[in-house]
C-alpha positions in Angstrom: 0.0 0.0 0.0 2.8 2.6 0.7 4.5 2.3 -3.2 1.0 2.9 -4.3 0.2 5.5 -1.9 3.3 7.3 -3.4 2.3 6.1 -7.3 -0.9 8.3 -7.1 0.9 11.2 -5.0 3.6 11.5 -7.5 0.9 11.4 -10.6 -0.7 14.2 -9.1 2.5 16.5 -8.8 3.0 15.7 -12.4 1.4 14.4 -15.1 3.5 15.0 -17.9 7.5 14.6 -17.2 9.3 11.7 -14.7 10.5 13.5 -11.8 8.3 11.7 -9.1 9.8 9.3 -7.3 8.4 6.3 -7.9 10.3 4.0 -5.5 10.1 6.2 -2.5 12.5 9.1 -1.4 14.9 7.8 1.4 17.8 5.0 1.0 17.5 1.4 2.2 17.0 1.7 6.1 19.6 -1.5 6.5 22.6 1.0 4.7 23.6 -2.1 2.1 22.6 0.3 -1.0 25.3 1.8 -2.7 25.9 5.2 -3.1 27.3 7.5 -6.1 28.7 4.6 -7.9 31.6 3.7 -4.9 32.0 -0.1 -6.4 30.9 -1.4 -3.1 30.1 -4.7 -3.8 30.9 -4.8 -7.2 29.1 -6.9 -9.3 31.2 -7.3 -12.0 33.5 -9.3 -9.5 32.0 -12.4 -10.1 32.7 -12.1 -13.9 36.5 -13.7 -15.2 38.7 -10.7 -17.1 37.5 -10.3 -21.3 38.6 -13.1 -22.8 38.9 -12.1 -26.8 40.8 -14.8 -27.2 38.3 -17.0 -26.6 34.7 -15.7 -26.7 34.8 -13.1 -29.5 33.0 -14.9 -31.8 29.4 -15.6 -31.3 26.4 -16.6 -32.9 22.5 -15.5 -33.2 20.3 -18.4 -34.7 16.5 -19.2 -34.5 15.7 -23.0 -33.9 12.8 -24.2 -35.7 11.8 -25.8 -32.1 11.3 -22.6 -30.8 10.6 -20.0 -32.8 7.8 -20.3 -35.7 9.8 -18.0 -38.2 12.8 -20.0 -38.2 13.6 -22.0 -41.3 12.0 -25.6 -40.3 15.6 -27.1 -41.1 17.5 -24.9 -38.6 16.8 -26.9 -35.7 18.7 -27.5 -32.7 20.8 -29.9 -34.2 21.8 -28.3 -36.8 22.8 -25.2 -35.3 24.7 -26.5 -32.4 26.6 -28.8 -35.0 27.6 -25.7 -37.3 29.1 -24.2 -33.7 30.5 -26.9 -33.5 32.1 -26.9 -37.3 33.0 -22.9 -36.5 34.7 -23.5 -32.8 31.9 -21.0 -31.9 32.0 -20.8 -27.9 29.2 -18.4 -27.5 25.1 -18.5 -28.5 22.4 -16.3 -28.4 19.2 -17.7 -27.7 15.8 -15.9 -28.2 13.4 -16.9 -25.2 10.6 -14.9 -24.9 8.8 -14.9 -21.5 5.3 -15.0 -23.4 6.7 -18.6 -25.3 7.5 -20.4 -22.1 5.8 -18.6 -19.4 1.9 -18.1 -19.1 -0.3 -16.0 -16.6 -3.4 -17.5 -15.0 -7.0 -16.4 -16.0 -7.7 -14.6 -13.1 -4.8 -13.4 -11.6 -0.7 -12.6 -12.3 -0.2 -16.1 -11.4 2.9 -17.6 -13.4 3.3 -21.0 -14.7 5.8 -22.9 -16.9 4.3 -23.9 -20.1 6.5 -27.6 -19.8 6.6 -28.6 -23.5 7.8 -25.2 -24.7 10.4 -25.3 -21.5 11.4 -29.0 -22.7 12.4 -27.5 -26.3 14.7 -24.9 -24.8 16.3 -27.6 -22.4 17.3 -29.7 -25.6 18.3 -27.0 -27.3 20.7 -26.0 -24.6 22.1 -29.4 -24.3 22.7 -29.5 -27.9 24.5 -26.7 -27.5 26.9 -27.7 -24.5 27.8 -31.0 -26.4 28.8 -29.1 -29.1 30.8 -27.0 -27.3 29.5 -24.1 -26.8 29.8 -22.4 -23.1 28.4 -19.4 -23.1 24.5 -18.9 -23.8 22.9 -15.6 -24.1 19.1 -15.8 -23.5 17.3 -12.8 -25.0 14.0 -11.9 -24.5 11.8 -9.2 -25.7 8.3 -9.8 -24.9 5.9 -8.8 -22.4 3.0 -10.5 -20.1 0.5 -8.3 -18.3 -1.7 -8.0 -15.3 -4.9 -9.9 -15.6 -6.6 -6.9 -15.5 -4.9 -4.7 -17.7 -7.2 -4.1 -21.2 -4.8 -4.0 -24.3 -6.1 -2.9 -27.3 -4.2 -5.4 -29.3 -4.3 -8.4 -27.3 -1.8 -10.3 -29.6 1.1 -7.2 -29.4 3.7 -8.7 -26.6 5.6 -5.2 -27.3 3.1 -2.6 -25.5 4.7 -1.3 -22.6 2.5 0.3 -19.8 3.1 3.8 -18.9 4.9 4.8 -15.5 2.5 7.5 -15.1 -0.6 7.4 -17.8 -1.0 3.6 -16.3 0.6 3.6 -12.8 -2.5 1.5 -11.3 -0.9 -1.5 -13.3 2.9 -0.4 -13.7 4.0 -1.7 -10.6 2.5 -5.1 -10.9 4.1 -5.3 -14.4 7.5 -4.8 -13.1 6.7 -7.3 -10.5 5.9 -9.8 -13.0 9.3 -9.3 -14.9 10.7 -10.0 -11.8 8.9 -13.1 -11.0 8.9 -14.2 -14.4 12.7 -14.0 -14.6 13.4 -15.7 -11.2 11.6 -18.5 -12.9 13.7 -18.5 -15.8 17.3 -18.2 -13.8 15.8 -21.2 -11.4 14.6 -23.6 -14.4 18.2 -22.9 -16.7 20.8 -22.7 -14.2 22.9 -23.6 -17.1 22.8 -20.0 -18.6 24.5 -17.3 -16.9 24.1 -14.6 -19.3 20.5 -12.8 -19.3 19.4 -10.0 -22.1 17.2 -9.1 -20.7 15.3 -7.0 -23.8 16.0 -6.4 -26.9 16.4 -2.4 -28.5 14.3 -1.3 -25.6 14.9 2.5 -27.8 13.0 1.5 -30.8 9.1 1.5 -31.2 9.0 -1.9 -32.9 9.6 -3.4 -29.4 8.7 -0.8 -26.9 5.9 1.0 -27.4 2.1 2.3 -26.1 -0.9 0.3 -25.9 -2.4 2.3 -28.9 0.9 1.9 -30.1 1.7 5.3 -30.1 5.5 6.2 -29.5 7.2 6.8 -26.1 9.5 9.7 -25.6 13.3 9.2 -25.1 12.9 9.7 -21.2 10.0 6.8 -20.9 11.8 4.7 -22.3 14.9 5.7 -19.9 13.2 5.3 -16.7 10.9 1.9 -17.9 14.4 0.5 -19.3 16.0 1.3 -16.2 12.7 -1.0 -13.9 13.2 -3.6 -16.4 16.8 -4.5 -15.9 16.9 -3.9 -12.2 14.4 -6.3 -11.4 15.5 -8.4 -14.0 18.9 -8.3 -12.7 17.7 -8.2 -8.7 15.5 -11.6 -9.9 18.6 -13.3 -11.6 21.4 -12.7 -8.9 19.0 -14.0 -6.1 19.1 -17.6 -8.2 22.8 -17.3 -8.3 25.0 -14.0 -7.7 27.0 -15.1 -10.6 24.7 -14.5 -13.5 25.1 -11.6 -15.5 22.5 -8.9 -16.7 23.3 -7.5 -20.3 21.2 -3.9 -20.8 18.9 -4.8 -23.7 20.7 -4.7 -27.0 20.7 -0.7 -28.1 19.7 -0.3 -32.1 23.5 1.9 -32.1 21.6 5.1 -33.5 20.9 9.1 -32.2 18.0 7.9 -30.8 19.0 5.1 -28.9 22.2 7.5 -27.2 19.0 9.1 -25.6 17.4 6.2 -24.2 21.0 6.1 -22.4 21.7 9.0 -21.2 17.5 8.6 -19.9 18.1 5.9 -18.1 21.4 7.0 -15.9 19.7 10.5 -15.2 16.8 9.1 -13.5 18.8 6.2 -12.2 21.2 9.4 -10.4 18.4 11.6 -9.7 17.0 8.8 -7.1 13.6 8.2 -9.4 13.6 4.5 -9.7 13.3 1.4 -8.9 9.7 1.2 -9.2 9.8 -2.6 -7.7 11.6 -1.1 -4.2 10.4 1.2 -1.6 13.8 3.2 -1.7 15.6 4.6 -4.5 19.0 2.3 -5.7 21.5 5.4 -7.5 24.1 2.7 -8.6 23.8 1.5 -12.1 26.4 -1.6 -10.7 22.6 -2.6 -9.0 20.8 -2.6 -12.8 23.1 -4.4 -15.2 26.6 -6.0 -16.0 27.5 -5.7 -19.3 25.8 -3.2 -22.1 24.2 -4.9 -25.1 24.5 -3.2 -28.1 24.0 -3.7 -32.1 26.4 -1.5 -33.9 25.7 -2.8 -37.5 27.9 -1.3 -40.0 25.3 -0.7 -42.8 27.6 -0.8 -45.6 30.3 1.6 -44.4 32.3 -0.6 -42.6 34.5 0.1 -39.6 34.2 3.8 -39.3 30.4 3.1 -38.8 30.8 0.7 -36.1 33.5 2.9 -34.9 31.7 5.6 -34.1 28.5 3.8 -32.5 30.5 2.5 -30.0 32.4 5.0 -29.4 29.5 6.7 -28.9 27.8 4.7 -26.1 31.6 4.1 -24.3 31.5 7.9 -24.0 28.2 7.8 -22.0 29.3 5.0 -20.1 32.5 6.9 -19.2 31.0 10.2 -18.5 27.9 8.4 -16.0 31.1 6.5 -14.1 30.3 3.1 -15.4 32.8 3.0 -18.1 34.4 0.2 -16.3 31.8 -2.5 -17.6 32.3 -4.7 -20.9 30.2 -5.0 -24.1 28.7 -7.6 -25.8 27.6 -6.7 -29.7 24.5 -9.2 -29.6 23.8 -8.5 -33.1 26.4 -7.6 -36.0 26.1 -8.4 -39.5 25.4 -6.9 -43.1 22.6 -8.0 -45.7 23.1 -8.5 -49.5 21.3 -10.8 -51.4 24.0 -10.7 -54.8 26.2 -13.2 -54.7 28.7 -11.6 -56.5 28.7 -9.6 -53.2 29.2 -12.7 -50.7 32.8 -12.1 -50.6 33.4 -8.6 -50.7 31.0 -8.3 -47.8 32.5 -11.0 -46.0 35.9 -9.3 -46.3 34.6 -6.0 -44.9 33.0 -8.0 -42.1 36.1 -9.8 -41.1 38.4 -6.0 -41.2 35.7 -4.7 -38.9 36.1 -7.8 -36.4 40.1 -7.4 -36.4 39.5 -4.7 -35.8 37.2 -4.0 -33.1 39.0 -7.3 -31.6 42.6 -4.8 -31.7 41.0 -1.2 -30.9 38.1 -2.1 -28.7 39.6 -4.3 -25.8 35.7 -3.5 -23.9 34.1 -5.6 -26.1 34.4 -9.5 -25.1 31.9 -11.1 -28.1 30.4 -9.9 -31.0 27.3 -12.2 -32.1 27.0 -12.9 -35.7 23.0 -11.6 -37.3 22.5 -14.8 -38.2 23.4 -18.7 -38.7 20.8 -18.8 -41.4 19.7 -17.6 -44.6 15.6 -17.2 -45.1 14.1 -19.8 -47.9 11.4 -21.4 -46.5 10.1 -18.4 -44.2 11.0 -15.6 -46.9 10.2 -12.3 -45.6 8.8 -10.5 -48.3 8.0 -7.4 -46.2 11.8 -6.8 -44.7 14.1 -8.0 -47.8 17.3 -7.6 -46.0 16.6 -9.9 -43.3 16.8 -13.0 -45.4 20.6 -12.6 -46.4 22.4 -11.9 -43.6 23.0 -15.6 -43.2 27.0 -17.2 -42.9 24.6 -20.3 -44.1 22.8 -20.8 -47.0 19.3 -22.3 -45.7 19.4 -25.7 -44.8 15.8 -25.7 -46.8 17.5 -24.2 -49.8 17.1 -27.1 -52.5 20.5 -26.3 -54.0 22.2 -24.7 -51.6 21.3 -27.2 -48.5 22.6 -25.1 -45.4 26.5 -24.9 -47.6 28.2 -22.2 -45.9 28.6 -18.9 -47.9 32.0 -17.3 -48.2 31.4 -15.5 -44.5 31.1 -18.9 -42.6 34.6 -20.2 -43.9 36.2 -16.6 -43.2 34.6 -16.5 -39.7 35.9 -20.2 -39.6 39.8 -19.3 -40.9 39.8 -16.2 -37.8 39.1 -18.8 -35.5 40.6 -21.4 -36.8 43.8 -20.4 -38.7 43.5 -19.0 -42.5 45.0 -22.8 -43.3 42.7 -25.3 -41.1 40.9 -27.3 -43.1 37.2 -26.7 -44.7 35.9 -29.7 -44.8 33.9 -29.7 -41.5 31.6 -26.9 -42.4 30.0 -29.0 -45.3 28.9 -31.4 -42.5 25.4 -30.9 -43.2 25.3 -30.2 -46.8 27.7 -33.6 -47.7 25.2 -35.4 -45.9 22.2 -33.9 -47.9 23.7 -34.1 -51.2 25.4 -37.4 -50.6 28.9 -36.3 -51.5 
């Protein structure tokens, strides 16, 4: 009753910008909150020094088992054998809390859904006997309060509204919490935990008429997220790591930063707490961010990541590690394959030499589209390092970008021949 006696008293001393104080005014009575950004505590201890040498490389990939727009041939086994092929340590994993996690009928009651929970498990063992180590799990969707109306029932991106909603914002946050508590208890196998995904865009954060939210909403309901995402995942076990949803790299985006450390230092959040927590060491571990090079190569990434170290830097938090959870470039000429695959491989060496913050970049993605063409969004079926293992000529061969990826990890002389695992044993060569 006291967070929502202050809710409605900060909604009536404003209505239009987020300066109440949503988690109450004073410190945590007990003196354990950390103040100004003094490293007490520090929960980056836990995580080993960037390793380059070992976890640069990663890999984005939809499994068929999971995820109804992947290409019905990329499952499980198929993508944790091409890791395999590639010496690829490192997989991101989309898990949306809506696929595997369902409220009751007549309350925020959460409950497994088993059989989608049982497809992720055998995903990630496929993964770990392939060698992989490190899993990212990303999620970007949203479940509500019971009684919260939306006005598109089937939109898992409508945020509610700090202010404009605060009769249901608190139990939503509460939710995220609870629902990622779940997560962290059922996969104790993954320690890594992106926790969104461009949480600064409008495709996946916006209003329940689906209206835009300002730079500064999207600040302070990023900045809820992650801390009790983060608070949910370290009670399970202190040593998983929060990564700040992936940022699209743009203006925009540099915005939703510099948002979300104001109101974290101006004492305005978390909503989920009755006292204010001014240490962004309390909200995440390592900033996600997808610096994609759009056709101008390393200068491009350069810059967006120079960009968002500078924030970090100037908001005392520069201390903290990337991860690039998306990085590629489109073409669909084949003529192109190679020249684009060069141009990808200059920016890793050098991101890998100049940017000794950033411990993995995650390739956008294992796959080609065939099967589940996307007619509507052209580019996103040819930023594949694999053909489509539905591709009747092709069958999931690798395109020139999977053997350079597989000659930086491997040595420009290793041999080939294990990439053409799957597409020998399609063809019968």
């Amino acid at each position: 009753m006291k967070n929502k006696a202050l809710k409605f008293a900060a909604i009536a001393l404003s209505a239009v910008c987020l300066t109440a104080c949503f988690a109450g005014c004073g410190e945590k009575g007990n003196g354990s909150v950390k103040k100004d950004g003094d490293g007490t505590n520090f929960q980056q201890s836990f995580l080993d020094p960037v390793d380059q040498e070992k976890y640069f490389i990663g890999m984005c990939a939809l499994t068929s088992e999971t995820m109804g727009e992947a290409e019905t041939g990329s499952n499980a086994e198929w993508i944790a054998k091409n890791n395999n092929a590639l010496g690829v340590k490192c997989q991101r994993v989309w898990m949306h809390i809506s696929d595997v996690i369902e409220r009751a009928p007549d309350s925020n009651k959460l409950s497994f859904k088993k059989d989608q929970v049982e497809k992720y498990h055998n995903f990630v063992d496929e993964l770990k006997k392939n060698g992989v180590e490190r899993i990212v799990a990303m999620n970007h969707r949203f479940l509500y309060p019971y009684d919260y109306v939306k006005m598109d029932e089937s939109d898992r991106q409508v945020v509610i509204h700090p202010i404009e909603e605060a009769e249901f914002y608190k139990d939503w946050i509460r939710m995220y919490y609870e629902a990622y508590k779940m997560l962290a208890t059922e996969f104790p196998e993954i320690n890594f935990w992106e926790v969104g995904n461009e949480f600064d865009s409008s495709p996946f954060m916006r209003r329940n008429d689906k209206s835009p939210l300002t730079e500064s909403d999207m600040g302070f309901i990023d900045a809820d997220l992650v801390y009790a995402a983060n608070k949910a995942i370290k009670e399970v076990n202190p040593n998983n790591a929060c990564i700040f949803p992936g940022l699209t790299g743009n203006g925009r985006a540099e915005l939703v930063l510099e948002a979300f450390y104001t109101h974290i230092e101006e004492k305005r959040v978390p909503t989920l707490e009755d006292y204010y927590v001014n240490d962004p060491d309390d909200y995440f571990d390592i900033l996600g961010l997808h610096p994609y090079p759009d056709g101008g190569g390393y200068a491009v990434t350069k810059k967006k990541c120079d960009n968002f170290r500078d924030i970090m830097i100037r908001h005392g938090d520069g201390e903290k590690r990337m991860f690039l959870t998306e990085y590629g470039q489109s073409t669909s000429d084949p003529a192109q394959f190679q020249s684009v695959a060069d141009m990808l491989m200059d920016c890793l060496t050098r991101i890998k030499r100049d940017m000794p913050y950033v411990e993995t970049v995650y390739y956008f993605r294992m796959s080609d589209r065939y099967e589940k063409f996307a007619s509507e969004n052209l580019k996103e079926n040819y930023f594949g390092c694999f053909y489509s293992p539905n591709d009747p000529i092709n069958l999931g061969k690798p395109k020139p970008l999977a053997i350079e990826f597989f000659k930086f990890i491997n040595g420009k002389d290793a041999d080939l021949s294990p990439l053409y695992w799957y597409y020998n044993e399609q063809s019968g060569n």
